[in-house]
C-alpha positions, 0 to 999 in steps of 0.5 A, a space after each residue: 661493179 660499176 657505180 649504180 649512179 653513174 648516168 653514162 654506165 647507165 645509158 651505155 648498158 640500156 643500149 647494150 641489153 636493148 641491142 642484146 634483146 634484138 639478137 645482136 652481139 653488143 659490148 662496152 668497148 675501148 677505153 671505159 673497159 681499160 679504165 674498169 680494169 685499173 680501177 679508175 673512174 671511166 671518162 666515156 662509156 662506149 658501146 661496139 655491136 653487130 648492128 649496122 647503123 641503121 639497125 642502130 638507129 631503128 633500135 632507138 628512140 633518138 639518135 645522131 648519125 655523126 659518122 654512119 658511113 664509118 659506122 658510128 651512131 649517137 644514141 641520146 637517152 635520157 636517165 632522171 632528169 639528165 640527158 646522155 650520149 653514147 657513142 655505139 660503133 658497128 663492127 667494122 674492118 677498114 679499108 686502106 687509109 690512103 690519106 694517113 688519117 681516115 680509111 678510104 672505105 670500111 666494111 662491116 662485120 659480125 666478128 668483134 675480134 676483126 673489129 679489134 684488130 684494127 683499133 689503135 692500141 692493145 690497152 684501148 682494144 679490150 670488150 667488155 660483158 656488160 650484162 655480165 659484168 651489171 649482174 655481180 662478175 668480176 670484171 676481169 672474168 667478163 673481157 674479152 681479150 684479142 690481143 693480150 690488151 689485158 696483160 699489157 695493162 699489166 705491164 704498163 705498157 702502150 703497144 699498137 696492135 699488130 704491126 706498129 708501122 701499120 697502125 700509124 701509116 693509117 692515122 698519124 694521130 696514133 701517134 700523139 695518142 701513144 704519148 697521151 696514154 702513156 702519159 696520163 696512164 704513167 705506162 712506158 711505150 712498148 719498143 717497137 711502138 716507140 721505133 715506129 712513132 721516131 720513124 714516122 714522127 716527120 709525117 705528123 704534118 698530114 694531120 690537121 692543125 685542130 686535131 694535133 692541138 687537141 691532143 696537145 692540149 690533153 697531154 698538157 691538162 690530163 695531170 702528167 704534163 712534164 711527163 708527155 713532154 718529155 716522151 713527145 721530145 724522145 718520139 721525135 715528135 716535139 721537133 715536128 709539132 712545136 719546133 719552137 720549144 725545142 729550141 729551148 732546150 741548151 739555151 742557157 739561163 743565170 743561175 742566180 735567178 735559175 738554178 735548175 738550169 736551162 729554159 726546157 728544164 724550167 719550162 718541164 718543171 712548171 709543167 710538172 705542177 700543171 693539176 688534171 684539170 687545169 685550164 687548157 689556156 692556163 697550160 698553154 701559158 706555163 708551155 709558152 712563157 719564155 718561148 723568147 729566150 731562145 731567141 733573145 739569149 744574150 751571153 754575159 759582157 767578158 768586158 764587164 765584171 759580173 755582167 750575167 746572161 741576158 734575155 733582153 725583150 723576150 716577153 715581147 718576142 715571146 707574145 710574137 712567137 706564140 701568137 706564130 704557134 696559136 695562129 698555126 694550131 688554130 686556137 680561138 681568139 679568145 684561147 689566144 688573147 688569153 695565153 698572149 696576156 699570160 706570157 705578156 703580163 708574167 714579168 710585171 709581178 717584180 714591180 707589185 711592190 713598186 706599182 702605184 696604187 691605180 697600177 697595180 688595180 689595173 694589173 689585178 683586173 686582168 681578165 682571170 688574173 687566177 691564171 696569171 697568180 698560177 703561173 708566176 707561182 709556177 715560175 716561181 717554184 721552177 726557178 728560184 722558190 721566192 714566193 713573197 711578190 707572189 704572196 703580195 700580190 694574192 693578198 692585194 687581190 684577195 683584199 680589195 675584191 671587184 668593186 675596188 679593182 674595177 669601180 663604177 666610173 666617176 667619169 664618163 665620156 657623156 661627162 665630158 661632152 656636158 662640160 662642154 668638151 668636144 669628143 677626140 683622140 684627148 677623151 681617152 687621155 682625161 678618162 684615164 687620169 680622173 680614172 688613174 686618180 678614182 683608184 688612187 683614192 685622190 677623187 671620189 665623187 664626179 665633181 672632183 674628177 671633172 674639176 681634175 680634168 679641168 684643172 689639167 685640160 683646157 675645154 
């Protein structure tokens, strides 16, 4: 049985007996039933039925129209307290898909078995009995299976439904889905599927930049990163969508900071830790930290005994490079912000030890500078498994919190102009050292930082 209190089981199974009651065929649909059959909690519970859209929408008390023309129907309902979207698709066959991403025109049906047939995927293609299912059934005695979806869940495999070449000449997205499921799931990709993606991988381009960066950034956060990866590079896919981390693959590294070997090989070894659920930006981050090594790989000196590789600005050749890929995948400015300081910031933990005390206060004030602990971790483990700048650098910013990391300033520019200062590009310069001196412990109250200023600035 499904969970009783799960609100979007709940909601999805009132709609299919109120559908049922009005005489139409209606089933729980795609992936919830697949995620029922491998006794994994469900992400989204959707509803397939022969009630066109706007029998849909009549049927229901509230409902969104997101996509009537193709079918598909929001039905908001509410469970206690908690409000629930569904998603409730018409039977339908699709029509030609001439633009590699959308059909051109789709017909409705009242066979479930056409509406199946031009789903992506035999796993995701699978109907489930929802009322028998609710009333004690097991759920594998109420699916309905049209095309062997049931046995390929047990054989772990992806395979797309019918002619794998149709499938992704329709919606080159299915492609990438096809290394997402495989990935999360740990399912191999059927042969003819995986021929099919290798052959088409090139005409990923007609896809748009915010759907591609929508599945990558699933791949990189459902829990099997290093694993998607790895299938996007076999697919022929990786090539196509993030040329740049190709390139990575060969490009040497020294050994002595990087036994596991190549750039690739590191960067799938921190992917490799990347939890499910880990924050889209966080992930991007580990994916694009060294993005600049393959472009500032430096060999070792022969005319200098002992001289080793060399990556000779890469971080800021990195935060270039990157912001070239956010910039094509459309990211917001704050995702990008966000993983350019990532890569920016990753090399300063060498020098914590080092650092002056203000330094260091306003290194660990980074905006969520968790994210930043989490991937020099990473790259710690990936390479070397020294974790002691690590463990320092936690510890400072476990201890002094955020009242000592960012302290109410001393100082301000209204200070200044009191004292009798006119405003200028120098204001920056004396907030910043009676600021710097407030961190180091050396002022603590306004006066002493105005006499600091005073003493170093002439009014």
């Amino acid at each position: 049985m499904a969970r009783a209190g799960d609100q979007r089981y709940l909601a999805a199974l009132r709609i299919v007996r109120r559908l049922r009651a009005l005489g139409h065929a209606a089933y729980f649909a795609g992936g919830c039933v697949r995620d029922l059959l491998l006794g994994v909690p469900a992400q989204d519970f959707d509803v397939a039925t022969s009630a066109t859209p706007d029998l849909v929408q009549a049927a229901f008390e509230r409902t969104e129209s997101v996509g009537a023309h193709f079918g598909v129907v929001l039905v908001i309902d509410q469970i206690s307290e908690e409000y629930v979207t569904t998603e409730v698709a018409t039977f339908r066959h699709d029509g030609a898909y001439s633009d590699g991403r959308r059909p051109d025109a789709v017909k409705f049906s009242l066979d479930p078995r056409e509406d199946v047939l031009r789903r992506d995927f035999t796993i995701n293609g699978l109907l489930l009995d929802a009322m028998a299912y609710d009333a004690g059934d097991r759920v594998e005695d109420c699916v309905l299976d049209y095309v062997g979806g049931r046995g390929d869940l047990h054989a772990r495999l992806v395979r797309a439904i019918g002619v794998p070449e149709v499938r992704f000449a329709e919606d080159k997205l299915r492609m990438l889905r096809a290394i997402r499921f495989a990935a999360r799931l740990g399912f191999a990709i059927e042969r003819r599927t995986m021929d099919a993606i290798w052959q088409q991988a090139a005409t990923i381009s007609v896809v748009s930049a915010e759907r591609v960066r929508e599945e990558l950034t699933k791949i990189l956060t459902e829990g099997s990163a290093r694993r998607g990866f790895e299938l996007l590079d076999e697919s022929g896919l990786l090539a196509q969508v993030l040329p740049e981390i190709k390139r990575m693959q060969g490009v040497e590294q020294p050994p002595q900071y990087h036994p596991e070997g190549d750039v690739w090989i590191h960067t799938l070894l921190l992917l490799d830790q990347l939890p499910a659920g880990s924050s889209p930006t966080l992930a991007w981050g580990m994916l694009l930290h060294d993005v600049g090594k393959p472009a500032t790989f430096t060999p070792p000196d022969p005319g200098k005994p002992g001289d080793r590789i060399r990556f000779n600005g890469h971080v800021d050749v990195g935060v270039a490079v990157a912001r070239t890929i956010l910039t094509r995948l459309r990211f917001s400015g704050d995702d990008t912000d966000q993983i350019l300081a990532l890569i920016q910031n990753h090399m300063k933990f060498g020098d914590v030890m080092q650092m002056k005390q203000s330094t260091l206060k306003r290194f660990l004030r980074l905006s969520k500078f968790e994210e930043h602990l989490a991937l020099h971790k990473a790259d710690c483990m990936s390479s070397h498994g020294k974790l002691d700048l690590y463990a320092f650098a936690k510890h400072r910013y476990d201890e002094l919190g955020e009242a000592q990391i960012r302290p109410r300033l001393l100082l301000t520019g209204e200070d200044l102009i009191a004292a009798g200062y006119k405003p200028g590009p120098q204001f920056r310069v004396m907030l910043e050292a009676a600021e710097d001196a407030q961190l180091e412990g050396t002022v603590t109250t306004k006066d002493e930082a105005l006499r600091l200023v005073r003493e170093r600035y002439v009014g």
